[in-house]
C-alpha positions in Angstrom: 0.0 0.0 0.0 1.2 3.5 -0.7 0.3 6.9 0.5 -1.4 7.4 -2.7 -3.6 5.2 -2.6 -5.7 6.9 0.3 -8.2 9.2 -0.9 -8.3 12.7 0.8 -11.6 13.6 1.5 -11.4 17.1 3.3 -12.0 18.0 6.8 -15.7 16.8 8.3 -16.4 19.0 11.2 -13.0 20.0 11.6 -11.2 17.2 11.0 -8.9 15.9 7.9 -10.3 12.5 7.0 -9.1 9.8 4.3 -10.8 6.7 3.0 -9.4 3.4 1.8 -11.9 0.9 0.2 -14.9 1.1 3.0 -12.6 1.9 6.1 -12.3 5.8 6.7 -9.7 7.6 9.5 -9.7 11.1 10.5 -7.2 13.0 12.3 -7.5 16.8 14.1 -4.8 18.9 13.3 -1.5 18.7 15.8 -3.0 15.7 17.5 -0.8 12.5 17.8 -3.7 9.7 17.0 -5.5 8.8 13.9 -9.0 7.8 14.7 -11.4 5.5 13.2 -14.9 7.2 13.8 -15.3 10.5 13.2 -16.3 12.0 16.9 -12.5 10.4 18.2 -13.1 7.7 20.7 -11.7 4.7 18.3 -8.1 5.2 18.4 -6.5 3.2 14.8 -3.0 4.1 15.0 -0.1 6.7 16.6 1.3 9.8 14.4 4.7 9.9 14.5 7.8 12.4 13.2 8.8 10.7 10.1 12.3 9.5 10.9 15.0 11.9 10.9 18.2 11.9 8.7 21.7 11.3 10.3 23.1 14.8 9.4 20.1 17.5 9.9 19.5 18.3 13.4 16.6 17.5 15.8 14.1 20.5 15.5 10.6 20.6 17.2 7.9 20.8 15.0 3.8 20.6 14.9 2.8 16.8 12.9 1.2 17.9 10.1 -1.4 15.8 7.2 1.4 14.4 5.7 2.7 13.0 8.8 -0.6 11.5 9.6 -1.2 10.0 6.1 2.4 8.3 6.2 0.9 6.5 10.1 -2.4 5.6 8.1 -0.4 3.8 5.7 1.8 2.1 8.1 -0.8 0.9 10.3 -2.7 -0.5 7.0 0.8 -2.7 6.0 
């Protein structure tokens, strides 16, 4: 499975949501869990930094879409 193969489907009350086949996950911006329903009591999966390179340095930083797409996808493998 690849990250393009989860369809985008915009933010439903305030929250980013993707589908794959009949399954759908949303996520809230900043927050660190995916959920499964859309009011955010199933938890499906933990959003992550993606993993750093060697030579850049730490830096703190908000998880964004992206981040949570790449956990969808992880959690789907």
């Amino acid at each position: 499975m690849r990250q393009s193969d989860l369809e985008y489907l915009g933010k439903l009350d305030g929250r980013h949501s993707w589908s794959c086949g009949d399954d759908c996950f949303y996520w809230t911006d900043g927050a660190n869990i995916v959920t499964s329903d859309l009011a955010g009591t199933i938890p499906f999966c933990r959003v992550t930094l993606a993993p750093r390179q060697s030579f850049r340095p730490r830096t703190i930083k908000a998880l964004t879409r992206t981040d949570a797409k790449r956990a969808i996808v992880e959690a789907l493998c």
